[in-house]
C-alpha positions in Angstrom: 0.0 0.0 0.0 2.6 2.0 0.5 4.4 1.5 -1.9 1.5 2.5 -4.1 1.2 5.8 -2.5 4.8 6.7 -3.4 4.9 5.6 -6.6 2.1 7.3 -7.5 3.3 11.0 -6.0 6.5 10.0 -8.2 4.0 9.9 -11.3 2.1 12.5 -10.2 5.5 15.2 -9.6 6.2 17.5 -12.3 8.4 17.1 -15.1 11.6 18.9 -14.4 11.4 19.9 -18.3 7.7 21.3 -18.2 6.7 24.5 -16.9 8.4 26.3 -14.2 6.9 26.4 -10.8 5.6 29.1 -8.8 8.3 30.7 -6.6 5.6 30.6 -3.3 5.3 26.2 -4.5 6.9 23.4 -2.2 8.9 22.1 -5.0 9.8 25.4 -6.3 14.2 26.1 -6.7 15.0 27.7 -3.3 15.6 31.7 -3.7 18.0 33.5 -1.4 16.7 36.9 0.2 19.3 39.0 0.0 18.4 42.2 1.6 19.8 43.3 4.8 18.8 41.3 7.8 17.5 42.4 10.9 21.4 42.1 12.4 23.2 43.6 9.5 25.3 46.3 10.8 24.2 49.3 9.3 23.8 53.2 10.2 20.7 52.6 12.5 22.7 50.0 14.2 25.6 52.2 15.0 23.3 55.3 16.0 21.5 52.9 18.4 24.2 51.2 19.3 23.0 48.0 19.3 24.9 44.3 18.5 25.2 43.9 14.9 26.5 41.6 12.5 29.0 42.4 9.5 27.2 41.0 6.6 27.6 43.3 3.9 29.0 41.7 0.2 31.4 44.5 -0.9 33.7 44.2 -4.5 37.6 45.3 -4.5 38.0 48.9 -5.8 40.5 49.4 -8.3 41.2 53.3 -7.7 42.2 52.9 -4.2 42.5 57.1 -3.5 39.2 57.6 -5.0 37.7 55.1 -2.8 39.3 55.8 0.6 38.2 59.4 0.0 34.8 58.6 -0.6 34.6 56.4 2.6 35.7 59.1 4.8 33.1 61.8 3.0 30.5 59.3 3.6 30.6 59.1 7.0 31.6 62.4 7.7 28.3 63.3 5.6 26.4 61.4 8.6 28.2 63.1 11.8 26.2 65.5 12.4 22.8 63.6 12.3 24.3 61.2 14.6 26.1 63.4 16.6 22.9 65.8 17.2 21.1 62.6 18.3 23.8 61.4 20.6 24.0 64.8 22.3 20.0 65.4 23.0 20.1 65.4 27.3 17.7 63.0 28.4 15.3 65.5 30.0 16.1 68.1 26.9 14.7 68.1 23.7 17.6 70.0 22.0 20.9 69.0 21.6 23.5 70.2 23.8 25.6 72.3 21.1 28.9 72.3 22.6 28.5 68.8 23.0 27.5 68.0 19.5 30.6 70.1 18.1 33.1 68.2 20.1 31.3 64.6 18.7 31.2 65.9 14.8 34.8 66.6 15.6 36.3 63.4 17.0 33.5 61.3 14.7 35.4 63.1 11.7 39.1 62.4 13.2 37.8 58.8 14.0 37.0 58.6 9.8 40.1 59.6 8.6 42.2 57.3 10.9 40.3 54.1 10.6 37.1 54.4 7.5 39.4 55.0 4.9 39.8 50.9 4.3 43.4 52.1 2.0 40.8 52.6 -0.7 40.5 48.5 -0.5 36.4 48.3 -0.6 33.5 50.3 0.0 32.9 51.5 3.5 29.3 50.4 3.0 27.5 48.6 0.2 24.5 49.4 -1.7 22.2 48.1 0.9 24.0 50.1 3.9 25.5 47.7 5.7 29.1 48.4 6.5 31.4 46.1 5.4 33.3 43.4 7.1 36.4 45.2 7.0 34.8 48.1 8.6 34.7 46.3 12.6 37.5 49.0 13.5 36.5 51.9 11.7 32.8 50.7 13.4 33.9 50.2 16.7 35.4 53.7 16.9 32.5 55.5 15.3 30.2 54.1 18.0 32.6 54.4 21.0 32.2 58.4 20.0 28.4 57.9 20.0 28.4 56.1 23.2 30.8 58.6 25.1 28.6 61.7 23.5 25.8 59.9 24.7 26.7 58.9 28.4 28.3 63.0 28.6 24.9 64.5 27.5 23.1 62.5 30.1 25.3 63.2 33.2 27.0 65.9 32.6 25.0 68.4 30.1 22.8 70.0 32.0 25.9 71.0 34.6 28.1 72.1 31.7 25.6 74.4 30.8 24.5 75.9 34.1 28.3 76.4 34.6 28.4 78.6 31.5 25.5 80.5 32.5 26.6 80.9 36.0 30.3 82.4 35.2 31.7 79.4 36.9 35.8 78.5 35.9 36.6 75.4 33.7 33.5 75.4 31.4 35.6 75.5 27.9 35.1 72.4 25.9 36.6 69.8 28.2 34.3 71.0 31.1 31.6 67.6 29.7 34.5 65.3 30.3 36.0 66.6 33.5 32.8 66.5 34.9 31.7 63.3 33.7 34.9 62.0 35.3 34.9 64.3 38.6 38.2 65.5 37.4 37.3 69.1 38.0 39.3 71.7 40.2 38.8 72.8 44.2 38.0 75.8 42.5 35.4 75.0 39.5 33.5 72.1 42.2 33.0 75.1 44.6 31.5 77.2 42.2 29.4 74.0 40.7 28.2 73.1 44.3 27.3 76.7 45.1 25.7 77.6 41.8 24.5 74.2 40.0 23.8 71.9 42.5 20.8 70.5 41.2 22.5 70.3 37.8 25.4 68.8 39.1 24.1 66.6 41.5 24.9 63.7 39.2 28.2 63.8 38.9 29.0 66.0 42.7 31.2 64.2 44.8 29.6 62.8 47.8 31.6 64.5 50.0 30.9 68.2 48.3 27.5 67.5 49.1 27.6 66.2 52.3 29.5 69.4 53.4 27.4 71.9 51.5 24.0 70.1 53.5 26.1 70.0 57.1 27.5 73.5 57.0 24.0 74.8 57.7 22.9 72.6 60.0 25.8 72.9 62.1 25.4 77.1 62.1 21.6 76.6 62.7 22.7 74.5 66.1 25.5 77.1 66.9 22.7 79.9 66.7 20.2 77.7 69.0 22.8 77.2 71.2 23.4 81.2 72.3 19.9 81.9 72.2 19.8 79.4 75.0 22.4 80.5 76.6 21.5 84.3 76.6 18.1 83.5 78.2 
């Protein structure tokens, strides 16, 4: 019985030589889909910053000048977008400008050291996915993104309460000294007295220990000679 029931789906499958079969059809040639995938590294990954996969099918380029320039103006083309997204505060709805500035700029140094390829292959192929030679020139790129990103959250809004306030060391290194605590006796006064609130992120523990004590302790000096001049 079984036996029947094979041979007769043999008999009953199409002629190889005979009409070709729907592509959607069980028996149909398999057909490769090859757009990007969902974990092709592309721009959207590296804005987002998200794990990606180096996919892309690139050809050798033959003028290796021509080609290398063109991978740097590419991305360079795309620093600012990224860079004013990086830069947006969390709480803000613009981008912190000094912030973006100092992104476009080390995004564009980051191009020209790594994104160039020596002209070898395309930076990214005609799908926009970067190519697998691109992992350094990728990395870097995104370890700009990331750094503008974590600055804007912690230390933007006390960079620019600094400015406004008058207080020393707000020039263009004031997101990264702050974001590190490696700011002067001097600027952490003036950030404690002026921007506490905008600061309190990234003030030391012990700045704002003493800044909440000192009152206290002249409130209970005060008590105490009112009590003793009665």
């Amino acid at each position: 019985m079984i036996t029947a029931v094979l041979l007769a789906l043999l008999c009953s499958a199409p002629d190889a030589t005979g009409a070709a079969l729907p592509p959607e059809a069980l028996g149909a040639p398999p057909q490769a889909d090859e757009s990007p995938t969902a974990w092709a590294c592309t721009v959207e990954t590296l804005r987002a910053g998200r794990e990606c996969i180096f996919e892309a099918e690139v050809s050798s380029s033959t003028d290796l000048q021509a080609q290398s320039a063109s991978n740097i103006r590419s991305l360079k083309d795309i620093g600012h977008t990224l860079c004013v997204q990086a830069a947006k505060p969390p709480s803000g709805v613009a981008a912190d400008k000094s912030l973006v500035a100092q992104c476009e700029r080390k995004f564009a140094e980051a191009a020209e050291d790594v994104c160039g390829l020596e002209g070898k292959a395309p930076i990214i192929d005609g799908k926009g996915r970067f190519a697998p030679a691109a992992r350094a020139c990728y990395r870097q790129l995104s370890q700009v993104l990331q750094d503008t990103a974590m600055m804007a959250t912690v230390a933007s809004a006390c960079c620019q309460c600094a400015e406004k306030r008058g207080c020393p060391g707000t020039g263009e290194r004031c997101h990264e000294n702050v974001s590190r605590q490696e700011v002067g006796p001097a600027v952490l006064a003036c950030l404690a007295n002026q921007c506490g609130e905008a600061c309190s992120l990234v003030m030391p523990a012990s700045q704002t220990t003493s800044r909440d004590i000192r009152p206290a302790k002249q409130q209970a000096r005060r008590s105490s000679q009112v009590s003793g001049s009665l």
